[in-house]
Steps between C-alpha positions, in 0.01 A plus 500: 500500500663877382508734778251699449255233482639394879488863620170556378321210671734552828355862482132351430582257821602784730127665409299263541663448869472860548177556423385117587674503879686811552322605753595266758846479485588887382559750694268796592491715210503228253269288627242752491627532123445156425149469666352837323643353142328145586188711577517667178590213291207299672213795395670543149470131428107470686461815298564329171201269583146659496267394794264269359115503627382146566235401259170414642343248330142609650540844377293495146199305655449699786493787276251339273286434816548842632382648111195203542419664876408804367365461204215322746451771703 
């Protein structure tokens, strides 16, 4: 492997373990750091996914039989 292909994934390695468990082993300053970027990371990526309303099955026929309700009365 060249060396830039070892430095790059040593660098991706020492990232990840920052932002992964930095925290609790860093000291003060840093640790705060590395908790606040995990933070961020964690709402970008829930971000990228849109919340998703659960379907109710029941939904079109009880609006059908609401509609039939008051066209009754």
């Amino acid at each position: 492997m060249n060396p830039k292909g070892s430095l790059f994934i040593f660098s991706l390695f020492l990232g990840l373990t920052f932002i992964g468990i930095g925290d609790n082993f860093l000291p003060q300053p840093l640790s705060n750091v590395s908790s606040n970027t995990r933070s961020s990371v964690n709402q970008f990526l829930m971000g990228l996914f849109p919340d998703k309303k659960p379907i109710d099955p029941y939904e079109r026929t009880e609006g059908i039989i609401k509609e039939a309700e008051k066209e009754e009365n």
